[in-house]
N, C-alpha and C positions, 0 to 999 in steps of 0.2 A: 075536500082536502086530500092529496097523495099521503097513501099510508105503503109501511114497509112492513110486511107482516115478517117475525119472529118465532124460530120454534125452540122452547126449551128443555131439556133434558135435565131431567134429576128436580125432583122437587122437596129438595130436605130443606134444613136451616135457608140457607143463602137463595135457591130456588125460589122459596115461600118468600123472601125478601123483596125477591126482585118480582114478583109478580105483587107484591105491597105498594112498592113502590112506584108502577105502570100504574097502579090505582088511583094513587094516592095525589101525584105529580103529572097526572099527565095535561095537566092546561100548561102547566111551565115546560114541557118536553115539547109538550107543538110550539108552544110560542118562542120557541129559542130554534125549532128544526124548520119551522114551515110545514110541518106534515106531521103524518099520526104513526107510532110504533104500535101495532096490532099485533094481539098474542092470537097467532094461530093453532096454541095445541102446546100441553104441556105431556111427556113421555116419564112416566116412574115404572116400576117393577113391582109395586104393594100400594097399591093406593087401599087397605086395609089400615094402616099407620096413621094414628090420630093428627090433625097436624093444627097449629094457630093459623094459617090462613085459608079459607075456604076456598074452592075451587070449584064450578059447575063443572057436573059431569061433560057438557057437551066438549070439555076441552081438555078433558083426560087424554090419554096414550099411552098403552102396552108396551110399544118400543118405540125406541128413540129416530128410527129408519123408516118408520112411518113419517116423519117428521123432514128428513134426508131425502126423501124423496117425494112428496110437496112441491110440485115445479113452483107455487104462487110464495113457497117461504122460502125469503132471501136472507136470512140469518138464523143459524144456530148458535143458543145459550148452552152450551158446556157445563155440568154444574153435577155430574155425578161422583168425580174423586180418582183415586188412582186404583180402577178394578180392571178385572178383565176385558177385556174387549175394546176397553175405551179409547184407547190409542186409535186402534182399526176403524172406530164410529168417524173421531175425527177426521182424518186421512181420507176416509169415503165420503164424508161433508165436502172436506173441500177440492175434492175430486171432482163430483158433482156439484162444483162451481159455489157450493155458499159460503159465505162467510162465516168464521167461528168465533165466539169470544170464548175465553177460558179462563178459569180460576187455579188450574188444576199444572200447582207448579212442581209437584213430583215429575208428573209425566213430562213436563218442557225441558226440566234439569236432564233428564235421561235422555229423553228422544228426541232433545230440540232441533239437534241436523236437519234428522227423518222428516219432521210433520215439517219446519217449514223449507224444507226443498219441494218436498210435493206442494207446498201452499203457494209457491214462486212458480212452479211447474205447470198448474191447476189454473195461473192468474186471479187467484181468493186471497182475502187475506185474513189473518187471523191476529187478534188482539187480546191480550191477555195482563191485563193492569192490573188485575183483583187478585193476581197471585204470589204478589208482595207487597205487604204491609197493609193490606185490609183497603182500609177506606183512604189513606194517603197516595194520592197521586203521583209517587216515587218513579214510575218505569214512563208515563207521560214527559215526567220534567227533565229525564234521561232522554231521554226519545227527542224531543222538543224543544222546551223550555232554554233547558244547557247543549243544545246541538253545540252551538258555536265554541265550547270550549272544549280542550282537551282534558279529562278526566282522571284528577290526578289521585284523588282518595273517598274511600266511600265506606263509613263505621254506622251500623246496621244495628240496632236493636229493635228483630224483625219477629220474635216471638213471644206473644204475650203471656203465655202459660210460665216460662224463664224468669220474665220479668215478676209477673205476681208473685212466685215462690221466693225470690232474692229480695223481693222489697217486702213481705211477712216475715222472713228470717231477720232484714234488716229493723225494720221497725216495732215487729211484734217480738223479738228475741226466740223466735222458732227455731228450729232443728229443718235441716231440708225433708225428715218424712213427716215432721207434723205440718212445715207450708204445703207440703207438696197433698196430703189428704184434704187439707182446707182445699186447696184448689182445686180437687176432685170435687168434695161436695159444692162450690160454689159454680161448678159444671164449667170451670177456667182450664181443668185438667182431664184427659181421657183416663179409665180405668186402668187401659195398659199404656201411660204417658210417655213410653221409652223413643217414639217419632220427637217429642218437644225436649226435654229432659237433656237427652245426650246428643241433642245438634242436630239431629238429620235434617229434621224440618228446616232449622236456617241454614244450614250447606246450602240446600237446594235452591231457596229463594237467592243465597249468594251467589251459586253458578245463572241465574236469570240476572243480578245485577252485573255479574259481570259480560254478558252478552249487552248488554244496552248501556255499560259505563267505558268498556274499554274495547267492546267487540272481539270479545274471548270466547269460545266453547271451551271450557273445560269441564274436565267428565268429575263427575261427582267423586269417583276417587282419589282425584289430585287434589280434593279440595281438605285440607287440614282438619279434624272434628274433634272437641272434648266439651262436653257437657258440662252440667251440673251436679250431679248424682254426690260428687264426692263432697262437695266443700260445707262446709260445717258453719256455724254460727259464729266459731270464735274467728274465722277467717273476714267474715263481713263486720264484725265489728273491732277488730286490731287496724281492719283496711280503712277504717272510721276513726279512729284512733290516728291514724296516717296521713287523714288528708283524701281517703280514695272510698267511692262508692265500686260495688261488684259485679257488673255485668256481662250475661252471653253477648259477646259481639260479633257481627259479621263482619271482614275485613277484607277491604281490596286494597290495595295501595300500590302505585305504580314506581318506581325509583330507577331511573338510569339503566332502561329499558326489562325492565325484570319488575313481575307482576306479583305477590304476594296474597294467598286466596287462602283464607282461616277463618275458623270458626273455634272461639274456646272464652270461657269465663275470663275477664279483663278487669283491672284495676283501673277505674278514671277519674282522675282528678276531679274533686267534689264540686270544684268552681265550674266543672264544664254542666252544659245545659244537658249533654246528654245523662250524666250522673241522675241528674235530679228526675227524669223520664221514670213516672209510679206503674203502677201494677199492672195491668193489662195493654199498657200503651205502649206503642211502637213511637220510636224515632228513627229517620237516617239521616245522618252527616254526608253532604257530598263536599269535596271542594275543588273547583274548578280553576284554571290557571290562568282566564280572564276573572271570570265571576268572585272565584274567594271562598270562605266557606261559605256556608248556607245549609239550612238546618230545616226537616220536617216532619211533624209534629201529629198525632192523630190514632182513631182507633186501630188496631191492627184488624179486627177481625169481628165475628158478631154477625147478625141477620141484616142488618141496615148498614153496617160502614160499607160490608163487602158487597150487597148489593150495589150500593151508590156506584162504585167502580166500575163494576160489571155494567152497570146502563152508560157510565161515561164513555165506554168503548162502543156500545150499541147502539148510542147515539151518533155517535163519531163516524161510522160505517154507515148509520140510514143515512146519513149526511150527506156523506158520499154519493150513493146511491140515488139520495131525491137528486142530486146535485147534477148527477150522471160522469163522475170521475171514474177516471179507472180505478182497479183497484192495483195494489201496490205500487201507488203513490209514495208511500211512507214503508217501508222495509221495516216487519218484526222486530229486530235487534235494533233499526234504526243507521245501520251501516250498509256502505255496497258491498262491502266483501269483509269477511270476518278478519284479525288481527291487522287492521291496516299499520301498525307500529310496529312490528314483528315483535312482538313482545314477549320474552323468555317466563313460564311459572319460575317463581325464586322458591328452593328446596327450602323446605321448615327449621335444617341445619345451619343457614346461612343466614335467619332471620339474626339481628342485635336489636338490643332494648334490657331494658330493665326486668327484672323477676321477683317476685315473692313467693318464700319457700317459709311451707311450716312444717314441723316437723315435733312429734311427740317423743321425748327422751327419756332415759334413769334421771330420777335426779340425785348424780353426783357429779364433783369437783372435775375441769379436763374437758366436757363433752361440748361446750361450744368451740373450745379451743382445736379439737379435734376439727367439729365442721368448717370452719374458719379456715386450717390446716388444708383441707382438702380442696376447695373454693379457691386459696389463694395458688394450690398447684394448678386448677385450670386457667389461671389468669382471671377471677373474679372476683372482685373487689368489693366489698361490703359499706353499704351506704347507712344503715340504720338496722338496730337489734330492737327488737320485744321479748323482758324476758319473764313469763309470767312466776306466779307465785304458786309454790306446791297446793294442790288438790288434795292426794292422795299420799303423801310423804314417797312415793314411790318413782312417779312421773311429772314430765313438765312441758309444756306447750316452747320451744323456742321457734321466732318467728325474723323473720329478717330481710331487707329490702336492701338490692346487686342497684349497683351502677349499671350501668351498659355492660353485657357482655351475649357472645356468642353462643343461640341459642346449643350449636352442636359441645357444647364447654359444658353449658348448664346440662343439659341432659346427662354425661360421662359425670360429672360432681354428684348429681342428684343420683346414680345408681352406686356408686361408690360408697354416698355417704347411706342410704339403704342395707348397703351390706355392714353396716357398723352394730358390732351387737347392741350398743347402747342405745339405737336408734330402734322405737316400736314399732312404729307405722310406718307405711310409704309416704316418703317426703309428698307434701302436697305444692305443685309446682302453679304460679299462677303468672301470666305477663302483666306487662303495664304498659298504657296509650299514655305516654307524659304528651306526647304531640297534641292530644285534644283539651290540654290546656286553654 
């Protein structure tokens, strides 16, 4: 039987997976390829580090360039994360002609140009599936699946550490630092969580959606970000009260050639599938202008979702390969040339939709009348009040849900009404997807 021998780099969590899974599957991997994927040598930096999957020493490796340089291994596994050097590793893989899969969607968001110019330049190619949404086939069905359609909206609930602390705040009546320590010890959360927490991690997966949804580069600072950190318990269950579950969403959405690229906590409508999406689970909404919506479903992340990924690209290449295809067949992003629409990013100023604004008050006579007053000078119109019941005889929770308006309006409102003495806190400002009704 033709085998494609494989060399991988980095053998933490997802590494140890993906060699589980060469174990575990490989009668069903021949019998779907015609041939054998052989692990030629796996590269760490401590193999001192206890680990669940065993590994014969004969297949260790010191560096990863031992591996890179292997004329018999025709594919590197990518799998160390966003550290030093690792750009350079790749870049010189597929310099030296091999193919790369990657997980490793920090470094795509930032240097996608870089790595696949040189991967176009090199004639290698590089696949990297496992670096959104775990074990869901999201950037395949971009790539693939929905070629034929033009790409018109894509709502991303791409991080599951977000989701587990939103759905314990929601169902267990939490505070975001006691979900957020649950999700530390249930090991859903890193000790310093501020990559998951306040967006960055799904920016980045977003700037990779939107290279395979609308064939964008856009640099991770154009891309909109607000976390979770701020929003409180009473926010997810008044939004419950409303009609609306609380989720980090990623958003691309195309309108009348201008491109919208955000990332921030979203109100959605409780009827939609994406609302009901629990604790560590990823979903993405795409909708396509033949296809329609279409929705999918699955782990984000973990030792086995993300492996499964990572072999579906490595299968996908030996394939190639046993096949004798060239490589760049299928273009990274999936496009010949980037923005084929000339599509404008639309400024965060220009977004319209709906908002929910809470805001903690005195409680005396006047003070909604006030915000109301203010609201109605920027032209925003007030759809629904929540007004709670004193606490404290001193303060009061008023909560409220805008019609449509302009978000460059709502932000001038919301710093205005901020400077009102009667107002404690900073107004908590949140949007709403009524579209995913």
């Amino acid at each position: 039987m033709k085998e494609v021998k494989v060399g991988l780099i980095g053998f933490g969590t997802v590494g140890q997976g993906v060699v589980k899974l060469l174990r575990q599957n490989q009668k069903d991997i021949e019998a779907r390829l015609g041939g054998r994927i052989a692990l030629a040598g796996v590269a760490d930096k401590d193999w001192r580090r206890p680990r669940q999957v065993a590994l014969d020493k004969k297949f260790r490796r010191a560096d990863g360039y031992q591996l890179i340089a292997d004329p018999e291994v025709k594919i590197i596994i990518e799998l160390v994360g966003n550290f030093p050097g690792v750009k350079e590793m790749i870049i010189d893989a597929l310099r030296a002609g091999k193919m790369v899969v990657t997980a490793n969607k920090a470094l795509l968001a930032k240097y996608g140009d870089e790595i696949f110019a040189v991967a176009k330049k090199s004639g290698a190619d590089i696949y990297f599936g496992a670096s959104v949404a775990g074990g869901i086939p999201i950037l395949r069905v971009l790539r693939e699946g929905l070629a034929a359609n033009r790409i018109q909206a894509i709502y991303g609930i791409v991080n599951g550490t977000c989701n587990y602390i939103l759905t314990r705040m929601q169902e267990a009546d939490l505070e975001y630092a006691e979900a957020l320590k649950e999700a530390q010890a249930r090991g859903y959360a890193e000790a310093n969580p501020e990559a998951d927490v306040e967006g960055i991690d799904a920016s980045h997966k977003l700037a990779i959606l939107l290279r395979l949804g609308f064939g964008m580069s856009v640099p991770i600072e154009k891309i909109f970000r607000k976390g979770i950190s701020r929003l409180s318990h009473l926010d997810l269950q008044a939004a419950s009260e409303l009609g609306y579950r609380i989720k980090l969403l990623a958003v691309a959405r195309e309108s009348e050639g201008r491109l919208e690229a955000r990332v921030h906590p979203t109100l959605i409508p409780e009827s939609s599938m994406l609302a009901n999406v629990r604790g560590v689970y990823n979903a993405v909404y795409v909708r396509g202008n033949f296809v329609g919506p279409t929705l999918f479903y699955g782990q984000g992340a973990g030792m086995e979702a993300t492996a499964s990924a990572v072999m579906s690209d490595v299968m996908e290449l030996a394939r190639n390969i046993l096949q004798g295809r060239r490589a760049g067949r299928l273009r990274p992003e999936g496009y010949a040339a980037l923005n084929p629409h000339g599509l404008r990013l639309e400024p965060m100023d220009d977004l319209v939709g709906p908002y929910y604004l809470r805001a903690w008050v005195k409680d005396q006579p006047g003070v909604l009348a006030k915000i109301a007053g203010i609201l109605g000078k920027h032209m925003i119109s007030i759809n629904s009040v929540i007004q709670r019941e004193v606490r404290d005889g001193k303060s009061v929770p008023i909560i409220i849900i805008t019609h449509q308006a302009l978000e460059a309006n709502i932000q001038k409102a919301v710093r205005e009404i901020n400077r009102l003495k009667v107002v404690l806190n900073p107004v908590q400002l949140i949007r709403i997807a009524t579209e995913l009704e």
